[in-house]
Each structure stands twice: as structure tokens, then as C-alpha cells.
C-alpha positions in Angstrom: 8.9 106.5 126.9 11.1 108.0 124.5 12.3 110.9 126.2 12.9 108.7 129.1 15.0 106.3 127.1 17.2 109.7 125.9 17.4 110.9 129.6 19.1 107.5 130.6 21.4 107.4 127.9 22.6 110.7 128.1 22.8 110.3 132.2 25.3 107.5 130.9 27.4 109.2 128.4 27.8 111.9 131.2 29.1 109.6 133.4 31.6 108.4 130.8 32.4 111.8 130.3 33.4 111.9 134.0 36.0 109.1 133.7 39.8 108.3 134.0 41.2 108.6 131.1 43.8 110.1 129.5 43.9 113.9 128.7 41.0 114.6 125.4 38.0 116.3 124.7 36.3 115.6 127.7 39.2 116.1 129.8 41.7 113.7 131.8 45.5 113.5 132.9 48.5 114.0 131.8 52.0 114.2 133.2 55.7 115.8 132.5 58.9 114.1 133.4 60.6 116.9 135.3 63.8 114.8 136.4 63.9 110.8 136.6 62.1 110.1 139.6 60.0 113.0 139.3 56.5 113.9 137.7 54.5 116.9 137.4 51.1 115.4 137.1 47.2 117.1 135.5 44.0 116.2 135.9 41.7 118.3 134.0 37.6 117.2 134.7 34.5 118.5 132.9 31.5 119.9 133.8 30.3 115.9 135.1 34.0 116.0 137.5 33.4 117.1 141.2 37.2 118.5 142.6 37.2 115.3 144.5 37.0 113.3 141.4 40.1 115.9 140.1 42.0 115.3 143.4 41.9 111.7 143.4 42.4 111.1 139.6 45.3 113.3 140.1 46.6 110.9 142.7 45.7 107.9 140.8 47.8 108.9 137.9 51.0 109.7 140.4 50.3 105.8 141.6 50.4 104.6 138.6 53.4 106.6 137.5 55.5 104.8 140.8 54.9 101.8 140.0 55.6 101.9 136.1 58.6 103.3 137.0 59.5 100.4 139.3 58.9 102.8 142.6 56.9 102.3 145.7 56.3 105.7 147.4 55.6 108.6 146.1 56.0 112.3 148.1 54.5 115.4 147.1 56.5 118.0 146.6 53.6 120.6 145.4 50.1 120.3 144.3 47.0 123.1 143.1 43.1 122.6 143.1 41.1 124.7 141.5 37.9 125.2 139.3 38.5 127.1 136.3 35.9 129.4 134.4 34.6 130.9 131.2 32.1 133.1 130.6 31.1 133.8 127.2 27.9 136.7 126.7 26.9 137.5 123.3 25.3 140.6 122.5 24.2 141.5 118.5 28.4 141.3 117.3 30.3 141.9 120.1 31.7 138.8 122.3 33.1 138.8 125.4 35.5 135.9 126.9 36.9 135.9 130.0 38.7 133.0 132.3 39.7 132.6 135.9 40.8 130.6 139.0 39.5 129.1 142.4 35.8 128.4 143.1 33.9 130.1 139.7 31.8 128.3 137.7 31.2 128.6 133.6 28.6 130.4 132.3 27.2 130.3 128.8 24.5 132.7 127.8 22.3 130.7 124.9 18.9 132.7 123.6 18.3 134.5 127.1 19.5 131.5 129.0 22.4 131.1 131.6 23.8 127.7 132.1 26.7 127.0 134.8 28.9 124.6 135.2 32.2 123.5 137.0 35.6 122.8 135.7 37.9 121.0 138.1 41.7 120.7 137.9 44.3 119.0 139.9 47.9 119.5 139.6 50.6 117.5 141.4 54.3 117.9 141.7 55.5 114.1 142.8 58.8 112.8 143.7 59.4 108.8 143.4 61.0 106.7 145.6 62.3 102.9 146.4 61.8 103.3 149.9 59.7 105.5 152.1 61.2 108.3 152.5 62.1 110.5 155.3 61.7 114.7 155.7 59.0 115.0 153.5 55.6 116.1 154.8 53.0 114.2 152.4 53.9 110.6 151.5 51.4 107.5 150.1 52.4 104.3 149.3 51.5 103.8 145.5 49.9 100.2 145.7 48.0 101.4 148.4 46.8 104.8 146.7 45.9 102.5 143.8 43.5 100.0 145.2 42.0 102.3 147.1 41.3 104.9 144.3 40.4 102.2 142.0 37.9 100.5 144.6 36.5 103.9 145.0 35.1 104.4 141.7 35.2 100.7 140.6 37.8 102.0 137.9 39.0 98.2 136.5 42.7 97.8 135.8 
């Protein structure tokens, strides 16, 4: 009973780890003012953050970014996905640590044990605008990205 108790609370604070929130510990966004109607936007998950979780979040924040600024659209001007990794191995005094890009995982090595886990990030170059705008390939309308992100993972506002 106990140990089932601990497994249900710690399959909740995982999930919480997972969340939308701002950039901490356990990950989250952040964004840069690059001009005044333009954002470069982060999301940065944890090992409980699929890449569609990043992706969305990512676009989530660039909604609400639009619309505190008193926008409507949004365009994307450039964007990046990927899955970062660590791998730390231990042997007697000697440590080795070691990062990289697209698809790996992270890999700890504990007392003969491996564990793995992902690390998704999203990154978003957005451009804000009153009206939607033409010539530019990738274009949401921010109320619309909203809701629908927010229905999505029942995220209240």
C-alpha cells in the first residue's frame, strides 16, 4: 500500500515537472526581444517532456507573446527541435562529460546501472503582426494557437 501510495505521488510530481511554466529547474520558456515586434522564443523540457510537448509550448509562449503585445498574428521566421544529451560515466577518479544535438538521449551510469532519458528543446524566431501578413510561409493566428494549445493539455489561463 505504501509503495503504491509513493508511486502515485511521484507519477504526479512528474507530471508537474512536465508543465508550462516559466524557464527553472525543471525546465520551461523563455524569450528575447530581438526588435519590437519580434521574439526569439525557448522551450527547454525534461526528461517527463516529449518534443511535442517542446514544440507546442514553444508555440504557446509565441501566442501569448502576440497578444501581450497587442498583436494578432504571428509568422515564423526560424525555429530548431532538438533533443539534447549528457552522458556522464564514472570510473574510480576520472569523469567524463560529454553533450550533443538531434535525437540522443542522456545517460547516467549509477553503481553498474545505465539510465536514459530525453531532453527536448524548441526554439522559435517569431515576428508579430496587426494584421495577417503576406509573403511569409508559416503564419497562426495567436488566439487561435492559444485555445487550442491550452485545450490540448487543459493548461488553465
Amino acid at each position: 500500500m505504501k509503495t503504491t501510495v509513493q508511486a502515485v505521488m511521484s507519477s504526479l510530481i512528474c507530471v508537474a515537472c512536465a508543465s508550462y511554466q516559466p524557464d527553472g529547474l525543471s525546465g520551461g520558456y523563455s524569450e528575447t526581444r530581438l526588435w519590437d515586434n519580434a521574439f526569439h522564443v525557448t522551450f527547454a523540457g525534461n526528461a517527463y517532456t516529449t518534443q511535442e510537448n517542446a514544440e507546442d509550448f514553444a508555440l504557446l509562449r509565441a501566442a501569448e507573446l502576440t497578444l501581450e503585445n497587442d498583436f494578432s498574428y504571428f509568422a515564423i521566421l526560424d525555429s530548431a527541435n532538438w533533443t539534447s544529451t549528457s552522458i556522464n560515466t564514472s570510473h574510480s577518479s576520472s569523469t567524463a562529460n560529454m553533450s550533443a544535438h538531434y535525437g540522443s538521449a542522456k545517460m547516467q551510469q549509477q553503481g553498474g546501472q545505465t539510465s536514459t532519458s530525453l531532453v527536448p528543446h524548441a526554439e522559435l524566431d517569431v515576428e508579430l503582426f496587426n494584421a495577417m501578413p503576406q509573403g511569409y510561409e508559416l503564419v497562426y493566428e495567436a488566439k487561435i494557437v492559444q485555445q487550442s494549445i491550452r485545450t490540448k493539455y487543459k493548461i488553465d489561463e
